[in-house]
Each structure stands twice: as C-alpha cells, then as structure tokens.
C-alpha positions, 0 to 999 in steps of 0.5 A, spaced: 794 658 300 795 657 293 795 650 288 803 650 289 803 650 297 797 644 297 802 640 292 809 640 297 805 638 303 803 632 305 796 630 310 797 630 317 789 628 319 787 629 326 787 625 332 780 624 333 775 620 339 770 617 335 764 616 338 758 617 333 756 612 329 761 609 325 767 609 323 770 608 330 777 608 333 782 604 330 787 601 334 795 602 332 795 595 331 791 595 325 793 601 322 801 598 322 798 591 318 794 596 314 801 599 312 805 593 310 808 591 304 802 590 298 803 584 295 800 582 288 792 579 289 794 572 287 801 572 291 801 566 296 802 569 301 796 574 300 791 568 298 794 564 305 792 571 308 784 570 305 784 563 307 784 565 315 781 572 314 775 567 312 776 562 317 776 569 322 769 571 319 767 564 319 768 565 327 765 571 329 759 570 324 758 563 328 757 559 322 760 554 318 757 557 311 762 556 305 761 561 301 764 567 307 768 572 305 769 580 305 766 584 299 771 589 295 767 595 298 763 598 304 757 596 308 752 598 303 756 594 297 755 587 302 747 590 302 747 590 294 750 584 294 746 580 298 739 583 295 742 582 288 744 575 288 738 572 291 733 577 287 731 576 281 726 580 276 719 579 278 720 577 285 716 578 291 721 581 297 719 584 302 722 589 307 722 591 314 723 598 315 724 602 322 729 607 320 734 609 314 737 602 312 732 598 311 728 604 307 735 603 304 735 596 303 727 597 300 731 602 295 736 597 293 731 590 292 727 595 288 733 598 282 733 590 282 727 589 279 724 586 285 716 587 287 718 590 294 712 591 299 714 593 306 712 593 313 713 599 317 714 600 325 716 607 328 722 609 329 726 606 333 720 600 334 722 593 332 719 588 329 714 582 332 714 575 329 707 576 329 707 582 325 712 579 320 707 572 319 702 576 318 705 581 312 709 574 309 702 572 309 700 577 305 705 578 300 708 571 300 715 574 299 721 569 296 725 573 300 724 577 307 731 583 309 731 586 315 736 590 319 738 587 326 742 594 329 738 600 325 743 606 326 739 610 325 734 609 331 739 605 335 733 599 335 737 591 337 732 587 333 731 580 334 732 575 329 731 568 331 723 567 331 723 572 325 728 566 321 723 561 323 717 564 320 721 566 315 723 559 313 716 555 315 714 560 309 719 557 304 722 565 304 729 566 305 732 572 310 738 577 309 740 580 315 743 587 316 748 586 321 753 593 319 753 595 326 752 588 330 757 584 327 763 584 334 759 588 339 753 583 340 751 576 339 751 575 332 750 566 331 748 566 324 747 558 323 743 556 330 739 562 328 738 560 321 740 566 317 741 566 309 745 572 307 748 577 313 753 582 311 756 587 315 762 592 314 769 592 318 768 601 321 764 599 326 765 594 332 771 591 328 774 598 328 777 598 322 777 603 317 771 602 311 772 599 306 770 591 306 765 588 308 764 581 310 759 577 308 756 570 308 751 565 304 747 559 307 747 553 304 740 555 302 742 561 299 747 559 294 743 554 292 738 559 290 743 563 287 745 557 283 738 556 280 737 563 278 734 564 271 737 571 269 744 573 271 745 578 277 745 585 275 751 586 278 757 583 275 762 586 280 758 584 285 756 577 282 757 571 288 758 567 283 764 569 280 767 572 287 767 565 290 772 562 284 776 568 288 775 566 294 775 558 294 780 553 291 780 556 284 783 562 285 780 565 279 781 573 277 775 576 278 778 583 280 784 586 284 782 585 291 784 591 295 790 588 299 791 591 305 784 593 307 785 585 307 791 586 312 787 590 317 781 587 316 785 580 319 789 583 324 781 587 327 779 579 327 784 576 330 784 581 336 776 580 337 778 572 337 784 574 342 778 578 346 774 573 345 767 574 343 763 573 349 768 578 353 767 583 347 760 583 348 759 583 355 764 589 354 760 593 350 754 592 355 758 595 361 760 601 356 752 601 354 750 601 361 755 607 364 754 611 358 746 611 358 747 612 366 751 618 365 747 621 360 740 620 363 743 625 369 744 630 363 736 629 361 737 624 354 733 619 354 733 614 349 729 614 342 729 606 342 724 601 345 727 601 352 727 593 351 730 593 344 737 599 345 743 597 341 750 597 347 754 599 342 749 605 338 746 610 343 741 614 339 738 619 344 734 624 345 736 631 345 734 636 350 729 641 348 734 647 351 741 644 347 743 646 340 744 640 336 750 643 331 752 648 336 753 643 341 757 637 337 761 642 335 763 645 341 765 637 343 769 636 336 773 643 336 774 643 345 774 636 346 777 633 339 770 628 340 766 626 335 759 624 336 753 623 330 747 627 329 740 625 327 739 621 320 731 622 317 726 622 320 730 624 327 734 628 323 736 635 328 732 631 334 737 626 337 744 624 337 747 618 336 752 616 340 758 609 337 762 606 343 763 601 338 770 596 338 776 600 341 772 606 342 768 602 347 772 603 353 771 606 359 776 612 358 771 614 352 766 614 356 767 618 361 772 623 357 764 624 353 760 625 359 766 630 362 766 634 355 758 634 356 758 637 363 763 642 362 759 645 356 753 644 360 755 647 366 757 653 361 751 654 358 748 653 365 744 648 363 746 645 370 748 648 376 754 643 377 759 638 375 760 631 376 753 628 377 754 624 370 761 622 371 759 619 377 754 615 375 757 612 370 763 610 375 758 607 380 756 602 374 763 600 373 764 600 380 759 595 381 760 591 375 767 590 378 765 587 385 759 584 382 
C-alpha cells in the first residue's frame, strides 16, 4: 500500500470482545451519544449536560461532595491530579504499593516533590489496618494513597478502617478506584475518602478519556490553604471548579462528547441500579472463575480479597502465554490481558467489567479456552468449563 491508497480510505476498526483489563465493551447506546452534535464548551445546553453528568458522579461516587467532576484526560490524569492538588514540596506522603499503580502512584507524589515512603505487600496481598497504623506511625504522613482495585494482581483492597486510622492520624486518603468505580461498592462519604478518582474504560465502559473524580470537604480545604501553587496548572482543581461550579469560568476547552458518553454510561448504571450492577458482576466473577479452575487457573490474589470485575489468574506451566491470547484474538476476536511487572508473562488478566460483564461473554471465553485447549490436547475433552460455569448461574437463578 503506498501513502496515496492510506489517505482515500477511511477506518473501519474491528468489532472486538473485551475482555482484558480495560478498556471494555461500549454499548451502541453510548457510541451514539458520542456521535451527536458537538456544541461549544460554554453552550447551555452543554453546561446543563455538566450539571447532571455531576449529579450522576455524585451517585454512583455515593457522596454529597461538591467539588465532583471528570477530568479532561484518562485515569492516570485523575491520579495526578489528585496527588498534585493535595501535595506540596517537602510533605510527607506515604504510598501503598502492592502492584503496578500504587508504584505509579509513588512515582507521581515524588515528581511532586513530596517525601515519599512506601509500604509494600506482594503482589497480589493487600493491606491490614494494623500494617497501615504502624507505617503512618512512623513516617507521620499528610497524605496516605492507596489502590482499592489494583489491575495489575487483581487485589480488592478494603478501605473503610484504613480511612479511619488515616484520619484519627490527621492524614488525608486519596483512593484509586480506576477499575472499582461501577462494578462494586464504592461509598465514598460513609467510608470517609478525601480524594477518589476513576476512569470512564472500565466497569462504566465508555471509552478512555475522562476521569471522574471527587474531593472531600477536608480535602478542598486543604487544597485552599496551600503555600505554593499546584504544580500542574491544567490539573489545578482550583481553577477547573470555577468551570465546573456556577462561574462557569473558561479553564480549558472541555472535550464535549466525551462528555455526552460519559452521561449516558451514568445514566444506564443509575438505570441498572447500583446494587444490581454489582451483584451482576459478582455472578459473572463467579462463573468465570468456576470455569477456569476446571482448565487448571488459579488465582494470583488473595482468596479473601479477588476483584469480580479483574481476574488476574495464573497460567498454566504447559500454556503459551503470547501464543495462546493470540489464538483467542485472531480465532475468536476475544481480547484478553497479560501479565504487567512483576507478573509479567505469568498470569492473565481477565476484565468482565461493565457490558462485557455478561454471561455470553463468559461462556464464549471459556468455549474459546477449551477448544484451544482441546487442540493442543492439554484436555482430553469439552464442556467441563462451560459446564461449571452454567451451574453457577443455574444455581444463582433458583437460589
């Protein structure tokens, strides 16, 4: 092909099933909000479209916070712009790190100009509350990050203890909630969370590029008594929330129909309901991981702490890890996740977040792994996978 035939052909991407670890399917209706008409950044009907998407955030978030909007950019412009807000030069923050975002995290606060200790687990461990009060203990930090879903192990960390010692210690909590956010119980006020943000890829399955973000009445005090300017001026909540809040000051040109999606991803969750998207997501864990343990997986987190919505399992000793994802992608159009960092080449991870967390999907994977299986005679039959998993629907639909 030379240069002449690329620029007289439009993109026709493929019609993929996503199932690794973000982004995840997005719905038609979605894709159509993203396509209508783009309208100016201070039109009303644009700034009456911000107004509920905030209320939206505000619900699903589960916190009556003010200062609740979606950043201009993916999950990791929500981790900077929580770190840089509440962070100044010379402070003490202390990072939880158990896998490849909370190292992130780490990396961020310290380009901040923070003193950064950290605490570690392996991964795919999480954190004790007595862990953590033992480390702010020690290093008296103003500020304390940790991951609650870290995709790179598959670890649900809990967060409602960990909130309180934080605070008895004076400290403020910033909360990673990228892949939680819709797909399991986030409450941000009754667990007492200063800063969370998320992205919209995930379990809200809309396509990357915002990310949602809120600060607690604690939080934007500190921001407001701040001795330096943030580091970041496009990230400076200072000045975004004189956007987002009745002044509607020009900050910077939002982008609108990122806007549009991200409010209609909201309104289908609020439509579901909050406790049903969970509980579906649980279900589709469930059968999932039924499956799989026929195959031989097993899981890389802690049995008492797994994601529903990230299944980070181990592979096989006689299953080629590139070889056998590409099989999936090219025979079956499934997408699946490999291994990041530490667990790079040994495990998979496996997204049944937002619509791609649905029975089909499930079932179409856990046909796709047999069949390969079966013709690489790593089993000596079909259906055994397919079959466990059906009985945990089965179950849970006469329960």
């Amino acid at each position: 092909m030379n240069k002449n035939d690329t620029l007289n052909h439009s993109l026709h991407p493929p019609n993929r099933i996503l199932m690794g670890p973000g982004p995840s399917d997005v719905p038609k209706n979605i894709l159509t909000a993203l396509s209508q008409p783009t309208v100016g950044h201070l039109d009303p009907f644009y700034l009456k479209a911000m107004d509920e998407l905030q209320s939206m955030l505000r619900r699903v978030f589960q916190t009556q916070n003010e200062l609740t909007f979606a950043v201009s950019g993916t999950g990791s412009a929500g981790m900077e712009t929580a770190v840089v807000n509440l962070v100044e030069p010379g402070d003490s923050v202390l990072i939880c790190v158990n896998g490849v975002f909370g190292n992130r995290m780490a990396d961020v606060a310290t380009r901040a100009g923070a003193i950064v200790n950290t605490i570690t687990k392996p991964w795919g461990q999480v954190f004790t509350t007595a862990e953590l009060k033992d480390a702010i203990a020690k290093y008296t930090p103003k500020v304390v990050g940790i991951v609650m879903a870290e995709t790179s192990t598959g670890a649900s960390q809990p967060i409602p203890e960990i909130a309180e010692a934080v605070h008895n210690a004076g400290g403020l909590l910033i909360v990673d909630a990228v892949t939680s956010l819709g797909g399991m119980n986030v409450d941000v006020d009754r667990w007492g969370i200063d800063v969370i943000y998320s992205g919209t890829q995930k379990c809200l399955s809309c396509p990357p590029g915002l990310a949602p973000i809120s600060f607690s009445p604690a939080a934007v005090a500190s921001v407001e008594q701040r001795k330096t300017k943030v580091a970041s001026w496009y990230l400076d909540v200072s000045m975004i929330a004189n956007y987002w809040g009745e002044n509607r000051a020009y900050h910077h040109t939002a982008p609108i129909n990122m806007t549009y999606a991200l409010h209609e991803a909201l309104r289908i969750i609020l439509e579901e309901g909050l406790d049903n998207c969970f509980t579906r997501h649980t279900l589709n864990h469930l059968a999932l991981k039924t499956g799989l343990e026929t195959l031989g997986f097993t899981y890389a987190a802690d049995p008492d702490h797994q994601l529903p919505m990230l299944n980070a399992v181990t592979i096989p000793n006689a299953v080629n890890d590139a070889q056998m994802r590409s099989a999936l992608l090219k025979q079956y159009n499934i997408e699946i996740g490999g291994g990041l960092g530490e667990l790079k080449g040994q495990v998979w991870r496996i997204g049944i977040m937002g619509y791609s967390a649905k029975q089909e999907n499930v079932l179409g994977l856990l046909q796709a792994l047999e069949q390969l299986f079966l013709d690489q005679q790593l089993i000596g039959d079909l259906g055994n996978a397919c079959e466990a998993a059906n009985a945990v629907y089965i179950s849970t639909a006469s329960a």
